[in-house]
C-alpha positions in Angstrom: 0.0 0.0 0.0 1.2 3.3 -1.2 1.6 6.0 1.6 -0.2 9.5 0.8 0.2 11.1 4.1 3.0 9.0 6.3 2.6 9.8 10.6 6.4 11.9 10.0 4.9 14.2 7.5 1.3 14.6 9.4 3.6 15.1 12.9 5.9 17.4 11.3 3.1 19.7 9.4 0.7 19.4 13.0 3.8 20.5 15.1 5.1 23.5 12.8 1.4 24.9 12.7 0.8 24.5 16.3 4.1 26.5 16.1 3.3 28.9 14.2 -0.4 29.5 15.6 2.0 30.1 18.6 4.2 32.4 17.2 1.1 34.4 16.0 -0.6 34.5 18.6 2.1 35.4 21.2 3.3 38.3 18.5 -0.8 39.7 18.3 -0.8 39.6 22.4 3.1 41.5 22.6 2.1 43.7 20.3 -1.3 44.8 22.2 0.4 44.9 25.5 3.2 47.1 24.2 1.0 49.4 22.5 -0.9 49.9 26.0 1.9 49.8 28.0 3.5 52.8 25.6 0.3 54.7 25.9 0.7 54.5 29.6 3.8 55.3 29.7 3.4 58.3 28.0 0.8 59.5 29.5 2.4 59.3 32.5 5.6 60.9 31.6 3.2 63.5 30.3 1.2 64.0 33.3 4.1 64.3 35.3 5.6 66.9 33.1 2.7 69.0 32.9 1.9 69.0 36.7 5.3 70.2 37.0 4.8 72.9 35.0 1.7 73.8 35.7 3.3 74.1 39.5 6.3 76.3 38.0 3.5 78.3 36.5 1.9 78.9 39.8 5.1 80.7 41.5 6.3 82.0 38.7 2.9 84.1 38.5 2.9 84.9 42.1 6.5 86.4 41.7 5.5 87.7 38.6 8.2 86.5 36.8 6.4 84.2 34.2 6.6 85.7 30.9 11.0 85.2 31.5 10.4 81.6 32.7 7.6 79.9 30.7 8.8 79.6 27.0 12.2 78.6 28.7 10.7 75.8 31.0 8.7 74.4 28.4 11.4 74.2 25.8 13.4 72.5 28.0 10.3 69.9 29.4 9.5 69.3 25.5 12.9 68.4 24.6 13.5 65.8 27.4 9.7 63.9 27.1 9.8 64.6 23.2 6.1 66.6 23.3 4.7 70.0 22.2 3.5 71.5 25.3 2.1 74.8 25.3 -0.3 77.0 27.5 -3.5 78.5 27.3 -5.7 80.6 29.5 -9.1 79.6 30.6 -11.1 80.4 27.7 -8.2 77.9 25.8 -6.7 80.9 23.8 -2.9 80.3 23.1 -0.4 82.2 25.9 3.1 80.3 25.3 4.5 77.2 24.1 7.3 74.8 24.1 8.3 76.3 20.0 11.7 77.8 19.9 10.4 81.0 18.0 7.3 81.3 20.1 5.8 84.3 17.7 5.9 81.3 14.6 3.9 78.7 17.2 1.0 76.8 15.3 -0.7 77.2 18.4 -1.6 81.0 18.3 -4.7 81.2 16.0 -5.9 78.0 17.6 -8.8 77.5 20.4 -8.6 74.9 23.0 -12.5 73.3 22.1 -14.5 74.2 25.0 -15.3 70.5 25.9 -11.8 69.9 26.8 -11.2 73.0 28.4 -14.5 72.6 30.8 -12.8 69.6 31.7 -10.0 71.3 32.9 -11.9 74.1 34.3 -13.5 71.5 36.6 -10.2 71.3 38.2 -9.8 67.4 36.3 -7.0 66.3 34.0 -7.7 66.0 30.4 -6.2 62.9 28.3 -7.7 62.8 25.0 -6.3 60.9 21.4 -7.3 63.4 18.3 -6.2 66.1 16.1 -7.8 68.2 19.5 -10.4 70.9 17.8 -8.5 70.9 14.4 -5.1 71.8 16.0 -3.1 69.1 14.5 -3.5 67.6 11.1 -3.0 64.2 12.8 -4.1 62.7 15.4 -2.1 63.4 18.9 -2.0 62.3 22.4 -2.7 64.7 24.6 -2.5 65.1 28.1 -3.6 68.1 30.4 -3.5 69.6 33.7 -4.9 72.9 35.0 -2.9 76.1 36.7 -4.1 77.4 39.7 -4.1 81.3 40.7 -5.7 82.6 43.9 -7.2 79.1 44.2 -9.0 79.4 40.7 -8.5 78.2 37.3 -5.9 80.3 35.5 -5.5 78.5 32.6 -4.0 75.1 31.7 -1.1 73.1 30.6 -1.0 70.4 27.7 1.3 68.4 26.2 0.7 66.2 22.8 2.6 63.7 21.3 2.0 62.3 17.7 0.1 59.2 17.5 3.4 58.5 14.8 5.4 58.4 17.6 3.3 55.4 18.1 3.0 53.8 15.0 7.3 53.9 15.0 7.7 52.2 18.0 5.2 49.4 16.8 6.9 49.1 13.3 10.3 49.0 15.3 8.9 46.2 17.7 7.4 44.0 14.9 10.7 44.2 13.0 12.4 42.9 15.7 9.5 40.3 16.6 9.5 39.2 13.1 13.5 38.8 12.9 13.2 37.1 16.2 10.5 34.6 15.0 12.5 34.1 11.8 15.3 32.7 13.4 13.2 30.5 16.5 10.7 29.1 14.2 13.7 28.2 11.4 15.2 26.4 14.6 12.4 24.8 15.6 11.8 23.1 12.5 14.9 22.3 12.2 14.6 20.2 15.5 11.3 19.9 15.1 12.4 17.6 12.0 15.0 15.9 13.5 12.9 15.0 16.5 9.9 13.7 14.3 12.8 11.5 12.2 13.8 10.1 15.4 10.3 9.5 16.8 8.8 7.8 13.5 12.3 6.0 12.6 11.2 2.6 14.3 7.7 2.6 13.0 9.5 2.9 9.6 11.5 0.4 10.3 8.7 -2.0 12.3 7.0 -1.1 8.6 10.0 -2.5 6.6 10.3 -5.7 9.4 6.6 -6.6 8.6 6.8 -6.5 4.9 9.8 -8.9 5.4 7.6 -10.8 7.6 4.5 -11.1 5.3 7.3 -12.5 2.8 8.1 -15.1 5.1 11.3 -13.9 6.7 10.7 -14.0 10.1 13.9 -13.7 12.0 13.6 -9.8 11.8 14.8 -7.1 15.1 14.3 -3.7 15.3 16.6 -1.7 17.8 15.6 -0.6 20.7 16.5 3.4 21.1 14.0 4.5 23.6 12.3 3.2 26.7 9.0 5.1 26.0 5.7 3.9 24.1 7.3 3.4 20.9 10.3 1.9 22.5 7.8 -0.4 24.1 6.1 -1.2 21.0 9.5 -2.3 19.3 10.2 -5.0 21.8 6.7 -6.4 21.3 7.4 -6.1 18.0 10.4 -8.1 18.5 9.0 -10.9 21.3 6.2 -11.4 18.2 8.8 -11.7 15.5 10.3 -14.3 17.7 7.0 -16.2 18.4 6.1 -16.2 14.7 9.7 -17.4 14.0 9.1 -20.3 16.8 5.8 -20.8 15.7 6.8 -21.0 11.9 9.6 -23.5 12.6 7.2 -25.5 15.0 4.5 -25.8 12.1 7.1 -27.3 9.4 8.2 -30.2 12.0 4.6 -30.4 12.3 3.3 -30.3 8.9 6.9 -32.9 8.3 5.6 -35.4 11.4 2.1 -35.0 9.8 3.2 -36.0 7.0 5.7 -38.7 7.7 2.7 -40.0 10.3 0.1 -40.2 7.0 2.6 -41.2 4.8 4.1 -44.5 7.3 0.3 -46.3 7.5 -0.9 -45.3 4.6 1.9 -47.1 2.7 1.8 -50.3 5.3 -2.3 -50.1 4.7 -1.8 -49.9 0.8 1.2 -52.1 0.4 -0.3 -55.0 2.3 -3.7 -54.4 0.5 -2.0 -55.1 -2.5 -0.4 -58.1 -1.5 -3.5 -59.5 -0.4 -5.3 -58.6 -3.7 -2.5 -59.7 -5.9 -1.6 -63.4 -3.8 2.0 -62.0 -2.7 0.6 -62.7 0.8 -0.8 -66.6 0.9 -4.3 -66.7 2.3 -3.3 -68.1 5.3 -1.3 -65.0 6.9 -3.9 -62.7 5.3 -6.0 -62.5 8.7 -2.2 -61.1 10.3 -1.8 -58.6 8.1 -4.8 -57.8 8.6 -5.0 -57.2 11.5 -1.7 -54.7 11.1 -4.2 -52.9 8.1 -6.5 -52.6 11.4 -4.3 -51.1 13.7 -2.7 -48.5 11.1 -6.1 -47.5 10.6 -7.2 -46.7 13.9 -3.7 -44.9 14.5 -4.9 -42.8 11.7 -8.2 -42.1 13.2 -6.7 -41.3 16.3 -4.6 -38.5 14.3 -7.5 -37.1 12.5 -9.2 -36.8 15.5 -6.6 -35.4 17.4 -5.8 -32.9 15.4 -10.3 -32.0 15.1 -10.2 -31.7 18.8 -7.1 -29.2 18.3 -9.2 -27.0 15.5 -12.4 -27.2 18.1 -10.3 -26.5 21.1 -8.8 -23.2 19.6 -12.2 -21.9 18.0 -13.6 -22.4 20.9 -16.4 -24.6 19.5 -15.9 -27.6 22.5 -18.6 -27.8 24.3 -18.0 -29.7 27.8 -20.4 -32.4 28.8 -21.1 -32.0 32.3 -21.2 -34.6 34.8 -20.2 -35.9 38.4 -17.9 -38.3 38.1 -15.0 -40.1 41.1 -11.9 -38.7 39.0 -9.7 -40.9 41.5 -11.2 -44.1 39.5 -11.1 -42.7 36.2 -6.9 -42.1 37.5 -6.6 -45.5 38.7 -8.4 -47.2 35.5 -6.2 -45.4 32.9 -3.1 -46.4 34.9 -4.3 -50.6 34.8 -4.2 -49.8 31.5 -0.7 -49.5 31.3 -0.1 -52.2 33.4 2.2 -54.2 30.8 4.4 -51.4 30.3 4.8 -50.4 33.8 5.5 -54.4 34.5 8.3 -55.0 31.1 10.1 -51.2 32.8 9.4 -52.5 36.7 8.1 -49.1 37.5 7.4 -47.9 40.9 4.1 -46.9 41.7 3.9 -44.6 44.5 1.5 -43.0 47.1 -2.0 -44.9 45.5 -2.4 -45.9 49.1 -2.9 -42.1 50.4 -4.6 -41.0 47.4 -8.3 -39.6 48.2 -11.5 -40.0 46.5 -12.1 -36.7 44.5 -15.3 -36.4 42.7 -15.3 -33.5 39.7 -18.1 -31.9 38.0 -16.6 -31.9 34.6 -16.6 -33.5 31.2 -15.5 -37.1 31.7 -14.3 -38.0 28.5 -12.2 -34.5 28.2 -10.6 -35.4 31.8 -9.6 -39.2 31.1 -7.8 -37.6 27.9 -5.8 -35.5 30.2 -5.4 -38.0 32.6 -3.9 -40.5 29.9 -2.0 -38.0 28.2 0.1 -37.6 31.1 0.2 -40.6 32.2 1.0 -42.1 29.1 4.2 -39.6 29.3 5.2 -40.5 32.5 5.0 -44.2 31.6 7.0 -43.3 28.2 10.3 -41.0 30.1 10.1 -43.3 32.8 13.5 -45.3 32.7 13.8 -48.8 33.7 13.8 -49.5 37.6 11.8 -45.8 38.1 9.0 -44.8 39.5 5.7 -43.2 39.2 4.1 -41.5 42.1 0.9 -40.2 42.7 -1.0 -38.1 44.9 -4.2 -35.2 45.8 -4.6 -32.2 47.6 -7.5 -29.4 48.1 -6.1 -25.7 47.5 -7.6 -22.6 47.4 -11.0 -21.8 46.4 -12.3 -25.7 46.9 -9.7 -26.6 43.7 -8.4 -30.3 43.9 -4.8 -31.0 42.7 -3.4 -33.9 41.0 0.3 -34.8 40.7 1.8 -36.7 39.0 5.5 -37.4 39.1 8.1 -39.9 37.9 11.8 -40.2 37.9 14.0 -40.1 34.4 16.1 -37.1 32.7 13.7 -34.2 33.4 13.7 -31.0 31.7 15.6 -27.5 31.1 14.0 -24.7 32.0 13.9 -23.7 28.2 11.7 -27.4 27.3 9.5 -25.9 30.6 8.4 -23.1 29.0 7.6 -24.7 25.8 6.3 -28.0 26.8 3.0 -26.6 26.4 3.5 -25.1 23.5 1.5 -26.7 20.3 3.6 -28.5 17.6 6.4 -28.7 20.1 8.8 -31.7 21.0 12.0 -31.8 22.7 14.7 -32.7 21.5 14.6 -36.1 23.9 10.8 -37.2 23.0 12.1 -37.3 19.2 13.8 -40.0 19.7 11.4 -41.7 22.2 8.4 -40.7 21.3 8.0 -42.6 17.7 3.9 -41.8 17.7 3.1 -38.0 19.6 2.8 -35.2 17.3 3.7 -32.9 19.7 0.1 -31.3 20.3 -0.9 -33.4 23.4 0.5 -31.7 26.0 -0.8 -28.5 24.5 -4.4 -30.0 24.2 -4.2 -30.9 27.9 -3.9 -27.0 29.0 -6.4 -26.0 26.9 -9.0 -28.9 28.0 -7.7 -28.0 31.7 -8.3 -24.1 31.0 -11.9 -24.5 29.2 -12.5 -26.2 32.6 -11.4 -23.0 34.6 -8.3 -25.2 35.5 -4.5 -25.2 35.9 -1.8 -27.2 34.8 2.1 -26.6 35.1 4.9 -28.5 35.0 7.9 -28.9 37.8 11.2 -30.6 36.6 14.7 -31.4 38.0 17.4 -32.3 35.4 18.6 -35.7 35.8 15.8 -36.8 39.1 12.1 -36.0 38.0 8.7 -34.3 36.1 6.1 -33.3 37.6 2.7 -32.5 36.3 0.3 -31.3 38.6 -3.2 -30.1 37.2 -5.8 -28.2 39.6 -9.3 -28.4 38.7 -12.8 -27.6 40.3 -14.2 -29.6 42.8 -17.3 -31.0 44.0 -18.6 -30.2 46.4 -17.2 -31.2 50.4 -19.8 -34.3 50.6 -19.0 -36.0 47.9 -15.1 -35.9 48.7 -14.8 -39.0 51.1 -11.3 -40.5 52.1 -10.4 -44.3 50.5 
């Protein structure tokens, strides 16, 4: 499948506009804050200034002394705060301003509009933002303060700034802004590239691993670089290419042993057909071979069905026939049936003497097939001059437990965690076991787990196995002592 938008392209294009949205936004707030916090700046600076003239005002005209102090004062106030402050009397006509050649001032054929200056004359400060009753062509801040004579309202004091002033500062700010956010966001995506390489880099590679998979190459690893999510999903990744490889190598000796185990009877069966049908075998030894035809047969049927009980057992389409049954004698009839073997190998039999009566409620038939599976094993590993032993106890939650234990070579730790494994056969059974396919261990869990069950396996090298399965049961008066 063709990729039209990959996770590294979506990440990166998600992460650079969440970046940019960022940038943008954090710019549109700077930019608002600085133009308030410059209004109130200046109109602080400019309030200050004009209360301190407007003070210098009041003595000067109580020594009267102004007309030498004012034009000086306010040349020098308009110079440090950058303004045009002039001064008016109380009907807003022009007296003095802040213009080196006060005869040329602007300000002497203008009016103060009487709005502003009733303001004023109200003993309140004035700020306004306009061209302030036509005075200015622009528009200007402007900030005002009355002067006090005799305790009444002389005139006033104003100072205006142009809103230019303004508009510089803001084109200054977002040219630096905009450099700044050049540079970060050409960073960030820079890293922001790198970073989404380095995050995506093992699914591209998990990617590339499963394609090789789906081909049938199953040995496939991806490094580990991380120890977060991704890092976690690698090493599944991994543990699963390892099962499939497991499980791919366990199906071909399975699909061989199936096929060597089809193939063996199915020759015998045909080959001593023919000899009967074609007088290679005399009438009289017909009934033996027979009787071999017979016994291939069954071991055939017994395959087949095995391996329908495997397909029912994994689809979950085994249904369990209920019943209460004394699992002690189904235990005891399963081992006379291996009464020959035990007595040609002189096997031990242990702890049938202490054993208890256990009834289950459970499906008969599925338990005696557990029960003879592993006791057919322990019979099999058994070596001559071993022994077998057997024994009961109640656990937790009213469970019974059955184990059963017998002396030979035991198993590693690495044949105990695959011994119920399906399709699997260790390396010892192959050579002992000339008739298991290597499922029958594996259909025992699974019966034992659709019963709500437990079964695991103990094993010391060289001394013993154990196999001790827990299962359900009845309840305490049906469970009497032998």
């Amino acid at each position: 499948m063709k990729i039209r938008n990959s996770i590294f392209a979506k990440y990166f294009t998600i992460t650079a506009a969440i970046l940019l949205c960022s940038f943008v936004i954090y710019s549109a707030i700077l930019l608002v804050y600085s133009r308030t916090q410059w209004l109130n700046d200046k109109n602080a600076v400019l309030g200050r200034n004009v209360h301190i003239i407007a003070e210098q005002t009041e003595q000067s005209l109580k020594s009267y002394s102004f007309n030498q102090q004012a034009n000086r004062l306010l040349g020098v106030s308009a110079e440090i705060v950058g303004a045009e402050i002039f001064i008016v009397d109380k009907n807003g006509e022009y007296i003095v301003c802040s213009h080196p050649k006060n005869e040329d001032c602007a300000h002497k054929n203008i009016v103060v509009p009487s709005e502003t200056m009733k303001t004023l004359l109200s003993g309140e400060d004035v700020y306004e933002f306009g061209n302030l009753g036509k005075l200015y062509n622009g528009r200007h801040y402007t900030v005002g303060t009355p002067i006090y004579y005799n305790g009444n309202v002389a005139g006033a004091v104003l100072a205006s700034v142009p809103s230019a002033d303004l508009t510089n500062y803001i084109s200054e700010l977002v040219k630096i802004v905009l450099i700044c956010s050049i540079i970060v966001i050409l960073l960030a995506f820079v890293a922001i590239y790198v970073i989404t390489a380095q995050l995506t880099r093992p699914i591209r590679l998990m990617a590339q691993a499963a394609r090789k998979l789906e081909q049938g190459e199953f040995i496939q690893s991806i490094p580990i670089e991380s120890r977060d999510e991704i890092g976690l999903l690698s090493e599944e990744f991994n543990r699963m290419s390892k099962s499939l490889a497991s499980l791919e190598n366990m199906r071909r000796s399975f699909v061989s042993s199936v096929s060597h185990e089809l193939k063996t009877p199915m020759t015998t069966i045909s080959g001593f057909i023919d000899g009967i049908l074609d007088g290679t075998i005399p009438p009289e030894r017909q009934n033996e071979y027979l009787q071999i035809v017979s016994a291939e047969t069954k071991r055939l049927a017994r395959l087949v069905n095995s391996m329908l009980q495997l397909s029912k057992l994994e689809s979950e389409e085994m249904k369990l026939n209920i019943s209460t049954f004394n699992a002690t004698d189904t235990l005891l009839r399963i081992l006379f049936s291996f009464e020959q073997k035990i007595e040609n190998k002189n096997i031990d039999i242990r702890g049938l003497d202490d054993i208890e009566t256990v009834y289950l409620d459970a499906d008969n038939d599925l338990i005696y097939q557990v029960m003879y599976n592993i006791i057919e094993n322990a019979v099999k590993f058994t070596p001559q001059n071993g022994y077998i032993e057997f024994s009961s106890y109640e656990g937790k939650d009213n469970n019974v437990t059955f184990s059963i234990k017998n002396s030979g070579d035991g198993l590693s730790e690495q044949e105990l965690n695959k011994i119920f494994e399906r399709f699997y056969k260790t390396d010892r059974s192959r050579s002992e076991d000339k008739t298991g396919m290597g499922f029958g261990l594996y259909i025992v869990k699974m019966i034992v787990k659709l019963h709500g069950g437990n079964i695991r396996a103990t094993s010391v090298l060289g001394e013993y196995t154990c196999f001790e399965v827990s299962l359900p049961c009845k309840s305490q008066q049906h469970k009497l002592p032998r």
